[in-house]
PDB file with one MODEL, atoms N, CA, C and O in Angstrom:
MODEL        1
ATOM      1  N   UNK A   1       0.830  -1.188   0.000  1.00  0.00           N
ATOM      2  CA  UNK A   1       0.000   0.000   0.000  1.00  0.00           C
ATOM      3  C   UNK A   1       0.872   1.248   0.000  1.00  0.00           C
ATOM      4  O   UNK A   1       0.522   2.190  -0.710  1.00  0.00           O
ATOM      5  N   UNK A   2       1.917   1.332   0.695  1.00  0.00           N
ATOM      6  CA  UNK A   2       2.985   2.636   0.844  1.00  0.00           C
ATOM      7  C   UNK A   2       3.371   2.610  -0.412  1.00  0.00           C
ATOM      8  O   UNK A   2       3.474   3.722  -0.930  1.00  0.00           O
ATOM      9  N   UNK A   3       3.680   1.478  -1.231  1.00  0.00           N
ATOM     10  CA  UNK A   3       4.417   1.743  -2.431  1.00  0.00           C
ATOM     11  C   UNK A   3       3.647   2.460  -3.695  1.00  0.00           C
ATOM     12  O   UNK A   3       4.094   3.062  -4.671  1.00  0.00           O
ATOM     13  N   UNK A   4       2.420   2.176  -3.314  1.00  0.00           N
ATOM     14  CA  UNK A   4       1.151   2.356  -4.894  1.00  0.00           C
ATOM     15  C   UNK A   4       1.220   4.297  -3.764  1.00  0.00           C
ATOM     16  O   UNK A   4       1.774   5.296  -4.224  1.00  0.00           O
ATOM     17  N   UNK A   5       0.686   4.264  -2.714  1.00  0.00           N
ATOM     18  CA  UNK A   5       0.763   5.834  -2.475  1.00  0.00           C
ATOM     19  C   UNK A   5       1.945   6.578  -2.817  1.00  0.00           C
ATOM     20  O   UNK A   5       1.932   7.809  -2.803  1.00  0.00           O
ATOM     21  N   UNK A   6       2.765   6.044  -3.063  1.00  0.00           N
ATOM     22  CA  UNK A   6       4.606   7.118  -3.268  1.00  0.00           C
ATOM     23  C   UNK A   6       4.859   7.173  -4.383  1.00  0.00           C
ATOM     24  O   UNK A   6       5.820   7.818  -4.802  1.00  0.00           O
ATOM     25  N   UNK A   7       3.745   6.250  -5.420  1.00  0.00           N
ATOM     26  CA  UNK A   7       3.883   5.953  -6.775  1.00  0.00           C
ATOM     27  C   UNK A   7       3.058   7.321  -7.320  1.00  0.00           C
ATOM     28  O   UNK A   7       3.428   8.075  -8.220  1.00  0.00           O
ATOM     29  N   UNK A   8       1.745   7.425  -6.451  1.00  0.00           N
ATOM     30  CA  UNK A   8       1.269   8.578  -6.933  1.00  0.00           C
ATOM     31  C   UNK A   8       1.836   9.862  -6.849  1.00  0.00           C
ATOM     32  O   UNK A   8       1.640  10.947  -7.397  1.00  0.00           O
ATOM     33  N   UNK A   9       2.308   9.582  -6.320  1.00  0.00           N
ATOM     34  CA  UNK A   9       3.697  11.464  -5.920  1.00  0.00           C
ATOM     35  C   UNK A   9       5.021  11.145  -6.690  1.00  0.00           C
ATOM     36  O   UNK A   9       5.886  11.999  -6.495  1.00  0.00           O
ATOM     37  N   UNK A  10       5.329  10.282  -7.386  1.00  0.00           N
ATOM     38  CA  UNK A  10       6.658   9.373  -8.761  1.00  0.00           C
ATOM     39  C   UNK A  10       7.364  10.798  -8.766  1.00  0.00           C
ATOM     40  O   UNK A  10       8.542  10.940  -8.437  1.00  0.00           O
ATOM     41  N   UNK A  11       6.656  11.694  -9.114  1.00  0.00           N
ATOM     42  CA  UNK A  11       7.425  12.864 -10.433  1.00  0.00           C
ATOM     43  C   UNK A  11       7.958  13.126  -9.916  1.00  0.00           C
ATOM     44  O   UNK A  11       8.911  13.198 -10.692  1.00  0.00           O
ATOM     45  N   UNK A  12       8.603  13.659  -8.353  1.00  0.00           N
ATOM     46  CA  UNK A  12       9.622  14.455  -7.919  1.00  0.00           C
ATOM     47  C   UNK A  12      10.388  13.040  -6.633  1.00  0.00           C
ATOM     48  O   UNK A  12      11.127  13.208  -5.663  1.00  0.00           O
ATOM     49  N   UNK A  13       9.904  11.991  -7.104  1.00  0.00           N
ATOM     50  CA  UNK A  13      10.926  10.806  -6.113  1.00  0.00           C
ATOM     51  C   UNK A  13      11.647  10.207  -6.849  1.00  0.00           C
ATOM     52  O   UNK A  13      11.911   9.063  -6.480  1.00  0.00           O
ATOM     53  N   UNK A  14      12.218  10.641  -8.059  1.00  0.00           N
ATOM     54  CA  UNK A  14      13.534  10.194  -8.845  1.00  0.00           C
ATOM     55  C   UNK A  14      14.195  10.984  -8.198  1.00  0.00           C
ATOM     56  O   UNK A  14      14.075  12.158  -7.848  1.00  0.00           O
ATOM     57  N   UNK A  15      15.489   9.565  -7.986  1.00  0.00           N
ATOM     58  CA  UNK A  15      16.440  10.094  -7.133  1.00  0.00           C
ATOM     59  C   UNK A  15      16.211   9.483  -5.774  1.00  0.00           C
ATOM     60  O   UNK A  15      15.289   8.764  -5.390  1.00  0.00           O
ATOM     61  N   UNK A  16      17.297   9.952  -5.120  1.00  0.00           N
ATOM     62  CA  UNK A  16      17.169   9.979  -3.805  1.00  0.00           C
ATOM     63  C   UNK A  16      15.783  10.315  -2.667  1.00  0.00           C
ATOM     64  O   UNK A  16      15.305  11.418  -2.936  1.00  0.00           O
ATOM     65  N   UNK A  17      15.153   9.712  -1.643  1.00  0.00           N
ATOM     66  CA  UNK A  17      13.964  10.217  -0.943  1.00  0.00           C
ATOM     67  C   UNK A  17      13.980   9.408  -0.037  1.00  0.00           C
ATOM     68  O   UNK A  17      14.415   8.262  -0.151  1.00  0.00           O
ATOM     69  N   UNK A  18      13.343  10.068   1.338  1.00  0.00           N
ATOM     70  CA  UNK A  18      13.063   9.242   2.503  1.00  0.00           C
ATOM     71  C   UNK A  18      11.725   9.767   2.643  1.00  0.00           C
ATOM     72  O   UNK A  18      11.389  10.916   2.357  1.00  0.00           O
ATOM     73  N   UNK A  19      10.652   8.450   3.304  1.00  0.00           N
ATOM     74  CA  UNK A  19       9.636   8.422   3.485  1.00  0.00           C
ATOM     75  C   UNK A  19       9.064   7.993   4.333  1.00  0.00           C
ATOM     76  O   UNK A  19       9.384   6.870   4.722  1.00  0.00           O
ATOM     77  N   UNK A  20       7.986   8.694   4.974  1.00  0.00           N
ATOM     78  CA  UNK A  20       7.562   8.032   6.295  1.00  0.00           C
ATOM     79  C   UNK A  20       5.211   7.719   5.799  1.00  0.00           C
ATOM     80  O   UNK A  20       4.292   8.480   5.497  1.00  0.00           O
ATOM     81  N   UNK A  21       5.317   6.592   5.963  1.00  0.00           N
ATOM     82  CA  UNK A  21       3.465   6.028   5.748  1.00  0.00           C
ATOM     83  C   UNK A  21       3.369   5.794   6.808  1.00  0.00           C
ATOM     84  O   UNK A  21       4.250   5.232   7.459  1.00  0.00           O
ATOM     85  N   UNK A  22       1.990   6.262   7.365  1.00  0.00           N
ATOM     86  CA  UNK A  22       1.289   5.655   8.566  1.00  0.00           C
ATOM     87  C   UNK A  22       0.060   5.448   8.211  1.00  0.00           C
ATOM     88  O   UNK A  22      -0.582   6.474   7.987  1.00  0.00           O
ATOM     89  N   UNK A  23      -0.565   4.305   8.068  1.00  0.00           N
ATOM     90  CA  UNK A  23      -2.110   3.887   7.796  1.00  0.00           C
ATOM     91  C   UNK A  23      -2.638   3.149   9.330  1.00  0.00           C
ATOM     92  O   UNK A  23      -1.970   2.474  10.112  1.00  0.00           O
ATOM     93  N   UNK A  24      -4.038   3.550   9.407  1.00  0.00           N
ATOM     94  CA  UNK A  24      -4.743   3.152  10.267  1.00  0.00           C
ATOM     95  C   UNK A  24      -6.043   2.695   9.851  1.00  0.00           C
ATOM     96  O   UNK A  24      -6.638   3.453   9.085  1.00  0.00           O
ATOM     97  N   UNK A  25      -6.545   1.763  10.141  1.00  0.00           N
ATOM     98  CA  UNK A  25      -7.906   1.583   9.847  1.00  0.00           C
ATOM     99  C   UNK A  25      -8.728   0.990  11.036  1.00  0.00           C
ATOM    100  O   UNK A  25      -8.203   0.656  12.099  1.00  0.00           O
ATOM    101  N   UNK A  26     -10.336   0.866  10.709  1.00  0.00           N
ATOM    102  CA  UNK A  26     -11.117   0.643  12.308  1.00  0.00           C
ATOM    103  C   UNK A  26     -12.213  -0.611  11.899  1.00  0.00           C
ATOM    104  O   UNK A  26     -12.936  -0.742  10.912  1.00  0.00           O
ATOM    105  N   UNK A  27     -11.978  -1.586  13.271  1.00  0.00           N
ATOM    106  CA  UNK A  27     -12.330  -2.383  13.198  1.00  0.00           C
ATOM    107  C   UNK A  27     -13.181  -2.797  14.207  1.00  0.00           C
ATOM    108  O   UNK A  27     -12.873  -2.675  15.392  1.00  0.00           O
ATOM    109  N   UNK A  28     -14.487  -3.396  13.742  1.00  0.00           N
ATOM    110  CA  UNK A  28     -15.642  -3.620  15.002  1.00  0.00           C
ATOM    111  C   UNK A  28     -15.135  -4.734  15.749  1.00  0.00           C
ATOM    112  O   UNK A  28     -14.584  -5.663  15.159  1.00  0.00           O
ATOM    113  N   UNK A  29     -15.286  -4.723  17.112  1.00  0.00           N
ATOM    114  CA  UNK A  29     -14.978  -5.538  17.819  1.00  0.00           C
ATOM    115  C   UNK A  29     -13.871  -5.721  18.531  1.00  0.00           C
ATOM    116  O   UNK A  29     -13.643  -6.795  19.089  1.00  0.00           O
ATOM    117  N   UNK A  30     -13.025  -4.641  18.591  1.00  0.00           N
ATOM    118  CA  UNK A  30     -11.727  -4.760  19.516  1.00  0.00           C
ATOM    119  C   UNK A  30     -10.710  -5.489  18.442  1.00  0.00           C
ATOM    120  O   UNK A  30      -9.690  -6.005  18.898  1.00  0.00           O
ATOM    121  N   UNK A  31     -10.927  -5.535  17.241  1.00  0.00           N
ATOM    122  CA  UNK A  31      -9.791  -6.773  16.249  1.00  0.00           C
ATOM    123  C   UNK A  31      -8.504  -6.270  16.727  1.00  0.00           C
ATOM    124  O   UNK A  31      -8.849  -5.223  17.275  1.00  0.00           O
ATOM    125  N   UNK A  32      -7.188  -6.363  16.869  1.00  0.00           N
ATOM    126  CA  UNK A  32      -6.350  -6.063  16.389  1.00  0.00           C
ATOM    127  C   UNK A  32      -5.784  -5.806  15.092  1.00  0.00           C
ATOM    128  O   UNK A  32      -5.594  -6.837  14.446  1.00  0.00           O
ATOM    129  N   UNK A  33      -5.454  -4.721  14.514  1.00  0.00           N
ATOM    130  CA  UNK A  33      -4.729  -4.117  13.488  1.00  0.00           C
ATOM    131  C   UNK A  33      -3.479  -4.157  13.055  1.00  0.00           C
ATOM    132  O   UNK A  33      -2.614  -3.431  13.546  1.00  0.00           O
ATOM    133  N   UNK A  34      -3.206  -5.131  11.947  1.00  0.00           N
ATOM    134  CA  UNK A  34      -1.752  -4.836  11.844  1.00  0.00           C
ATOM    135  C   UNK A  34      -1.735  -4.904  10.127  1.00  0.00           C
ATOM    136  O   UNK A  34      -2.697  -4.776   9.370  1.00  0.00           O
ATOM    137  N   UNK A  35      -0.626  -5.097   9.866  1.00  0.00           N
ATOM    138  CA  UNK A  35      -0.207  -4.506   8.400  1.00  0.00           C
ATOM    139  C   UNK A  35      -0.848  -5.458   7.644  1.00  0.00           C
ATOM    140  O   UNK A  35      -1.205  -5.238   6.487  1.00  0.00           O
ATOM    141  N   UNK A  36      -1.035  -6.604   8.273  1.00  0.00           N
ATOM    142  CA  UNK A  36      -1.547  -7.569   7.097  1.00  0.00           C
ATOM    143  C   UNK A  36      -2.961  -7.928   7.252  1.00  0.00           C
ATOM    144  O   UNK A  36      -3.310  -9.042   6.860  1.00  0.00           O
ATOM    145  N   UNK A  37      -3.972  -6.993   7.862  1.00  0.00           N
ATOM    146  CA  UNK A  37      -5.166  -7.077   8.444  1.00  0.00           C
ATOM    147  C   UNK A  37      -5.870  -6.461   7.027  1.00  0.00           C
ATOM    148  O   UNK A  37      -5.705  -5.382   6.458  1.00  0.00           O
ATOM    149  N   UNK A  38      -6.761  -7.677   6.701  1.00  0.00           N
ATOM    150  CA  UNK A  38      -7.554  -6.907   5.574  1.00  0.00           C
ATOM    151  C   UNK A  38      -8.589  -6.289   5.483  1.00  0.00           C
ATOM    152  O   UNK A  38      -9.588  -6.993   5.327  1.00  0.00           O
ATOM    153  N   UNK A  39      -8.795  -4.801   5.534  1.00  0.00           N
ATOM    154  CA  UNK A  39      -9.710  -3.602   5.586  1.00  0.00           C
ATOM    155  C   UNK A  39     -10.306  -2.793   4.332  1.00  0.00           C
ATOM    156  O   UNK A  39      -9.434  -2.003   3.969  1.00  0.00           O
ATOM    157  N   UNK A  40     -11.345  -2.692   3.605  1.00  0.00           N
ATOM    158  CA  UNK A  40     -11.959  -1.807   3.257  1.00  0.00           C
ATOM    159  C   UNK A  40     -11.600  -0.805   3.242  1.00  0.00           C
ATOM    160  O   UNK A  40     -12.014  -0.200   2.253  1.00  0.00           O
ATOM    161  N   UNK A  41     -10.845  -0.108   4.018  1.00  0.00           N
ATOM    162  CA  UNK A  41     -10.760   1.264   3.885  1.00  0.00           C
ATOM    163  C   UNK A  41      -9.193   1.537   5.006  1.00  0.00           C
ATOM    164  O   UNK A  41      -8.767   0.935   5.991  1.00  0.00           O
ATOM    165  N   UNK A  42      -8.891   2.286   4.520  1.00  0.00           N
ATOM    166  CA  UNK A  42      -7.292   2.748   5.813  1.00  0.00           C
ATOM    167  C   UNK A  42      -7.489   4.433   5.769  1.00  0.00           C
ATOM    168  O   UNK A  42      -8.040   4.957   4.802  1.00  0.00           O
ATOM    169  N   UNK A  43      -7.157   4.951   6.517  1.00  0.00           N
ATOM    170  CA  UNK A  43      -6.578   6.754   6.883  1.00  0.00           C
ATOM    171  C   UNK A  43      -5.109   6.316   6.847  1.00  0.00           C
ATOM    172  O   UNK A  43      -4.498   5.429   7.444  1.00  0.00           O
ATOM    173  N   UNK A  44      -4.616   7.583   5.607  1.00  0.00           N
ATOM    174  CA  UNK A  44      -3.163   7.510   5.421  1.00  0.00           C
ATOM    175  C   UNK A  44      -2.575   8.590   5.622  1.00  0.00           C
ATOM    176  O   UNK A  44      -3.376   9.496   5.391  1.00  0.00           O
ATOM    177  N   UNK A  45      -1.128   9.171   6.079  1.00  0.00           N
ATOM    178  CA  UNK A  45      -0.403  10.137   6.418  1.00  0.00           C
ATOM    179  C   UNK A  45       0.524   9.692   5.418  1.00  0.00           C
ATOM    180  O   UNK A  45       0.496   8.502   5.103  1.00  0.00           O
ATOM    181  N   UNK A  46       1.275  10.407   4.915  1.00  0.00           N
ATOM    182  CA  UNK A  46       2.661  10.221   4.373  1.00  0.00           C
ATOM    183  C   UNK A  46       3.199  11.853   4.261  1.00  0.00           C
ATOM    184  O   UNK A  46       2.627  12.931   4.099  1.00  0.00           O
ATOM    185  N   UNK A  47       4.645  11.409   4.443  1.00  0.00           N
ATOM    186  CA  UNK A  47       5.757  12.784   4.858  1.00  0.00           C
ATOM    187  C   UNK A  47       6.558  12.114   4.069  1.00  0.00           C
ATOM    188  O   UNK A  47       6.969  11.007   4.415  1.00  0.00           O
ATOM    189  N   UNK A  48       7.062  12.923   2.368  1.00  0.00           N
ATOM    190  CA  UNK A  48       7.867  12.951   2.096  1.00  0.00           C
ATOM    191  C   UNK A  48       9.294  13.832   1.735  1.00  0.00           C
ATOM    192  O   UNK A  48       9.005  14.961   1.336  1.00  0.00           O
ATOM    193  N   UNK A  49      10.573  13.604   1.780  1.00  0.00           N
ATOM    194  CA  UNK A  49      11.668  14.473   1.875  1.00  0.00           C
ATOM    195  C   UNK A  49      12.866  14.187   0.857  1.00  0.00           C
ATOM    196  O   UNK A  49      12.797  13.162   0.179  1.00  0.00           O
ATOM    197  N   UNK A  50      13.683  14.825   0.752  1.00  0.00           N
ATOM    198  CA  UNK A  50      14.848  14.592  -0.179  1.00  0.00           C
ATOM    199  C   UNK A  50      14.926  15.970  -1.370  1.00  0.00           C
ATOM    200  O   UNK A  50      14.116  16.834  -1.704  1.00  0.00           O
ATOM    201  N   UNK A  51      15.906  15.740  -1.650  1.00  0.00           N
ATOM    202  CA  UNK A  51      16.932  16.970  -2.458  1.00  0.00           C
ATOM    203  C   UNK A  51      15.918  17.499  -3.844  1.00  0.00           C
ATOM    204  O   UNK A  51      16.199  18.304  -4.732  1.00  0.00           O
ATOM    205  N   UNK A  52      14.955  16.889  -3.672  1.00  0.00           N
ATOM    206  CA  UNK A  52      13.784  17.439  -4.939  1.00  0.00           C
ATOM    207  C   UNK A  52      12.694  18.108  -4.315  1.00  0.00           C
ATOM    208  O   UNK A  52      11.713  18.473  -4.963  1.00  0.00           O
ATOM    209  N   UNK A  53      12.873  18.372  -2.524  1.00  0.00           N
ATOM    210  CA  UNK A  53      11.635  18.804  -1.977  1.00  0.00           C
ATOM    211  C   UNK A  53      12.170  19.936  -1.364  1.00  0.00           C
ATOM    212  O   UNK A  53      13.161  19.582  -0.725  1.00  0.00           O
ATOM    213  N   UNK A  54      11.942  21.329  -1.247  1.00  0.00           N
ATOM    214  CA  UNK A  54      12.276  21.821  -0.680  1.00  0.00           C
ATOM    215  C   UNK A  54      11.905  22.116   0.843  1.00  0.00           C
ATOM    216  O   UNK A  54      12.700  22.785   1.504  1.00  0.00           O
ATOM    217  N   UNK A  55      10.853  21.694   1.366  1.00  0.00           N
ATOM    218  CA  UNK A  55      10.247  21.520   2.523  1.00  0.00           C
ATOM    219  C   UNK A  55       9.722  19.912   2.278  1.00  0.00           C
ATOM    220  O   UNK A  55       9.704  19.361   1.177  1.00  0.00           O
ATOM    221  N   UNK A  56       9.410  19.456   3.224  1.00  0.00           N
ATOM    222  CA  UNK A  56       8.668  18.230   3.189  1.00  0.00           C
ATOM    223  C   UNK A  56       7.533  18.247   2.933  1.00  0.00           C
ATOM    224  O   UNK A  56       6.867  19.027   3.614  1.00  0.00           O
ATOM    225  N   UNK A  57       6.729  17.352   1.772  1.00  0.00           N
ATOM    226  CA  UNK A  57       5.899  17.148   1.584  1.00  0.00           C
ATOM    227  C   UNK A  57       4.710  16.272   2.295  1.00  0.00           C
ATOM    228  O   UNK A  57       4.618  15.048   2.204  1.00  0.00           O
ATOM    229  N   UNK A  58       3.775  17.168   3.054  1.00  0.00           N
ATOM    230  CA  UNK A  58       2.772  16.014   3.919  1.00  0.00           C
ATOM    231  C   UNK A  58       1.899  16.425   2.715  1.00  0.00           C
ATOM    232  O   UNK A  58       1.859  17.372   1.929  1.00  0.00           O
ATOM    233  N   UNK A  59       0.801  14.580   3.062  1.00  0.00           N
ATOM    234  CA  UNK A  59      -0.388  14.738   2.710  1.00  0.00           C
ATOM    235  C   UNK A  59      -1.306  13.269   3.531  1.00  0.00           C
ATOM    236  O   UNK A  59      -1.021  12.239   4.141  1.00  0.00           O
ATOM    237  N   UNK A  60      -2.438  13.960   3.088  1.00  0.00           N
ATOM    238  CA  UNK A  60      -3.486  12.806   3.780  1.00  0.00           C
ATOM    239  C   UNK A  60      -4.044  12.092   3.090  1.00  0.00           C
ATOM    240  O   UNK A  60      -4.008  12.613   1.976  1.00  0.00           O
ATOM    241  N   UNK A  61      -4.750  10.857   3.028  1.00  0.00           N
ATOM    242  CA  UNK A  61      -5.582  10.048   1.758  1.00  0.00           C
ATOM    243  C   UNK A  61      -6.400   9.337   2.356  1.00  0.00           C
ATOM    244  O   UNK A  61      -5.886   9.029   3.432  1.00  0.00           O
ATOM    245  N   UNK A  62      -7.844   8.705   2.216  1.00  0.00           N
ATOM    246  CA  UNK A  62      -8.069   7.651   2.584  1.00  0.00           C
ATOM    247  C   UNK A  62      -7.841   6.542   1.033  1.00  0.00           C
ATOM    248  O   UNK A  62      -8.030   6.816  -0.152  1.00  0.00           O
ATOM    249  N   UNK A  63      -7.438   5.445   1.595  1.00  0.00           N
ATOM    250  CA  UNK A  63      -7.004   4.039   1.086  1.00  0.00           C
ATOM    251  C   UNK A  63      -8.085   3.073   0.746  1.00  0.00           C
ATOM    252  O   UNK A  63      -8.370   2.337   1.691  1.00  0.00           O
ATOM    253  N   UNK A  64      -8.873   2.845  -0.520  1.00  0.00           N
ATOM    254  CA  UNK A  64      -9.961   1.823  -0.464  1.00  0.00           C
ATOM    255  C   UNK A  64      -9.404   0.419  -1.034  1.00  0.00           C
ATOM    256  O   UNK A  64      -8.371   0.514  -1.696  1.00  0.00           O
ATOM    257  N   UNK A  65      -9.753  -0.405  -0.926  1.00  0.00           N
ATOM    258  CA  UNK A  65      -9.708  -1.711  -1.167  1.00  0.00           C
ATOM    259  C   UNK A  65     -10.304  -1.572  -3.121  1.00  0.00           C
ATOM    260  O   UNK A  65     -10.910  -0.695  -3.737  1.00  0.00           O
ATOM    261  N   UNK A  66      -9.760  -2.861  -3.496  1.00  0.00           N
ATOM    262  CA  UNK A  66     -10.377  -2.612  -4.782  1.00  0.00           C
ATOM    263  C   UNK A  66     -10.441  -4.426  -4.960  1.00  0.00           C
ATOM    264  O   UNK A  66      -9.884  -5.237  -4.219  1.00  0.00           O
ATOM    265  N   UNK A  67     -11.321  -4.732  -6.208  1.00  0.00           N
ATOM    266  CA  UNK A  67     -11.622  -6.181  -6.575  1.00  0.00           C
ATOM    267  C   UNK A  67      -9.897  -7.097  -6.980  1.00  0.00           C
ATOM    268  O   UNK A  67      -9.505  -8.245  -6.773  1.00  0.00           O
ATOM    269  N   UNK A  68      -9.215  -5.778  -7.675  1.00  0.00           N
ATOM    270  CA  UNK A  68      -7.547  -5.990  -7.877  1.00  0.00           C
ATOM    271  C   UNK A  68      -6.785  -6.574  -7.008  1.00  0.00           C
ATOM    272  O   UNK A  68      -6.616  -5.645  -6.218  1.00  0.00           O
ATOM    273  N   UNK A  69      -6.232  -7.410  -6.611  1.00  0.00           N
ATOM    274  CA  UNK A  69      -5.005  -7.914  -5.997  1.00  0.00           C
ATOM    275  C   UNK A  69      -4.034  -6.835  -5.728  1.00  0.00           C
ATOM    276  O   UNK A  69      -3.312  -6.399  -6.624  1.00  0.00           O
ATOM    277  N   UNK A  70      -3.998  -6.409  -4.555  1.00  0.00           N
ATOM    278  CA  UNK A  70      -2.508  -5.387  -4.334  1.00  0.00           C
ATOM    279  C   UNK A  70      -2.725  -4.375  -5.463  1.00  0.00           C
ATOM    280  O   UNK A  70      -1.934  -4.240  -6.396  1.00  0.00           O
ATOM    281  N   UNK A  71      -3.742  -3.746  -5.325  1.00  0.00           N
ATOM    282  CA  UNK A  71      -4.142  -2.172  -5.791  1.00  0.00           C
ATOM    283  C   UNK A  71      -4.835  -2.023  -4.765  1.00  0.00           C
ATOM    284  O   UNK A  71      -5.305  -2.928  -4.076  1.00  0.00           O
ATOM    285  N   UNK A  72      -4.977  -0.464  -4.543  1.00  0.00           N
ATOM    286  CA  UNK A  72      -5.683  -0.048  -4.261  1.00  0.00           C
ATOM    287  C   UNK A  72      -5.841   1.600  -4.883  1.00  0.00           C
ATOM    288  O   UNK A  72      -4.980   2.209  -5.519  1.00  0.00           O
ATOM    289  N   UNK A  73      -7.597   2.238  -4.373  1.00  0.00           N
ATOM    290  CA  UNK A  73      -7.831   3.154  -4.480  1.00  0.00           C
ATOM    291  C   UNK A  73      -7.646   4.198  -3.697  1.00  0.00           C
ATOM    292  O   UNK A  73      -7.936   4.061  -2.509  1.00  0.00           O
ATOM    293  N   UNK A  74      -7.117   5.496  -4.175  1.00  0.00           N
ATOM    294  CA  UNK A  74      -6.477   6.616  -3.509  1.00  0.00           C
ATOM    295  C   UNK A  74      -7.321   7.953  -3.578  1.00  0.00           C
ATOM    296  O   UNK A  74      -7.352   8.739  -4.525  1.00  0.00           O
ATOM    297  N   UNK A  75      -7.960   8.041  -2.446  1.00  0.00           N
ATOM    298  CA  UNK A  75      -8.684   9.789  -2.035  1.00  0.00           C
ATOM    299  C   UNK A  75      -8.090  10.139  -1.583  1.00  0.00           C
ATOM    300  O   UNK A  75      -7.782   9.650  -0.496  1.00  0.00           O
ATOM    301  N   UNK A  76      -7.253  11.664  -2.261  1.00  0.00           N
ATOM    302  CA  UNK A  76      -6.232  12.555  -1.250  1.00  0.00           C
ATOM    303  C   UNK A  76      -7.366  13.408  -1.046  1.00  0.00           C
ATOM    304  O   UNK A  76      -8.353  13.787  -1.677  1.00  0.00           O
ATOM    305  N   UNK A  77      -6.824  13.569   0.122  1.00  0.00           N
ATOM    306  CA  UNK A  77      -7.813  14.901   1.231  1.00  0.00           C
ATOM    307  C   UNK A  77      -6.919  15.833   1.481  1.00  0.00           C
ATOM    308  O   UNK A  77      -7.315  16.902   1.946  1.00  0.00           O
ATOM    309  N   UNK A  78      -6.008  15.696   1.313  1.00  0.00           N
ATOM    310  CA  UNK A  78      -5.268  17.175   1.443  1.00  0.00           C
ATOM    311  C   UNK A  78      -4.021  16.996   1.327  1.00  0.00           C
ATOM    312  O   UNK A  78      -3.791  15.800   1.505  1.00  0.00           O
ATOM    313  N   UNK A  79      -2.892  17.696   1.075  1.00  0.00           N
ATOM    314  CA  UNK A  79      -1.817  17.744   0.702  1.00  0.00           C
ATOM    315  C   UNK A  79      -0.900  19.267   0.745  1.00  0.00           C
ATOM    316  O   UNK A  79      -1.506  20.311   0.505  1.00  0.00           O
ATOM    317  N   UNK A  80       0.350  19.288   1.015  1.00  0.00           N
ATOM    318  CA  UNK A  80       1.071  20.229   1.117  1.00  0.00           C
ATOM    319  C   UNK A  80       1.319  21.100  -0.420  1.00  0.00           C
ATOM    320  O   UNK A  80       1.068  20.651  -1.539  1.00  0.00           O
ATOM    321  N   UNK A  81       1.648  21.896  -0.226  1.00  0.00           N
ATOM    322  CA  UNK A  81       2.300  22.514  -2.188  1.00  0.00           C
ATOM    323  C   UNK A  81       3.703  21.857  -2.574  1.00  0.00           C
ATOM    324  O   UNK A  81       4.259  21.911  -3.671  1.00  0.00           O
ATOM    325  N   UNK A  82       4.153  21.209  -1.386  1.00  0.00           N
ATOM    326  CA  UNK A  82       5.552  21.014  -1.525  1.00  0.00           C
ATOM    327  C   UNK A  82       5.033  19.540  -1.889  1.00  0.00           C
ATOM    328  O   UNK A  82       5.922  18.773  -1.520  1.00  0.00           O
ATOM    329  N   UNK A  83       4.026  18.852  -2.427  1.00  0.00           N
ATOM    330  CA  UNK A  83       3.969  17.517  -2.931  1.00  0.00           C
ATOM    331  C   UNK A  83       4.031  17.613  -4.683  1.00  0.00           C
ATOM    332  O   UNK A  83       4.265  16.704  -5.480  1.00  0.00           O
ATOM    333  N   UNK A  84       3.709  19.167  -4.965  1.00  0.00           N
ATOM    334  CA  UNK A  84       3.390  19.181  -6.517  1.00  0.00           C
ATOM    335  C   UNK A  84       4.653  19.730  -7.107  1.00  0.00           C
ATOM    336  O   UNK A  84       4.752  19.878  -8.325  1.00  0.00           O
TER     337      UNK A  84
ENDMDL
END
């Protein structure tokens, strides 16, 4: 999932970049959550940096599930200027 979101921001991560994803998603019943927990939907953060950004680029997304194998669908909700 981090990789298809960093894919959508490609144009300025040639080259060098460090990156930080945090996804969360919510689950009825007390489930435990972990990376390989399969959800419908995730809340995503990502902070990206490196010699093509001049400030770090945050932005937010929610993450949907799709019928695809290892795709998914991407709603950005907001984003820094330093992502474009």
């Amino acid at each position: 999932m981090s990789a298809q979101i960093h894919k959508q921001a490609a144009a300025r991560l040639r080259g060098g970049f460090r990156g930080e994803t945090l996804c969360s998603g919510r689950v009825a019943g007390g489930q435990t959550v972990s990376s390989t927990t399969e959800l419908d939907r995730w809340h995503c953060t990502l902070e990206l940096g490196g010699a093509r950004f001049p400030s770090p680029c945050k932005a937010e997304a929610n993450v949907f599930a799709t019928d695809q194998a290892h795709r998914v669908r991407i709603e950005w909700l907001a984003e820094s200027r330093f992502c474009r």
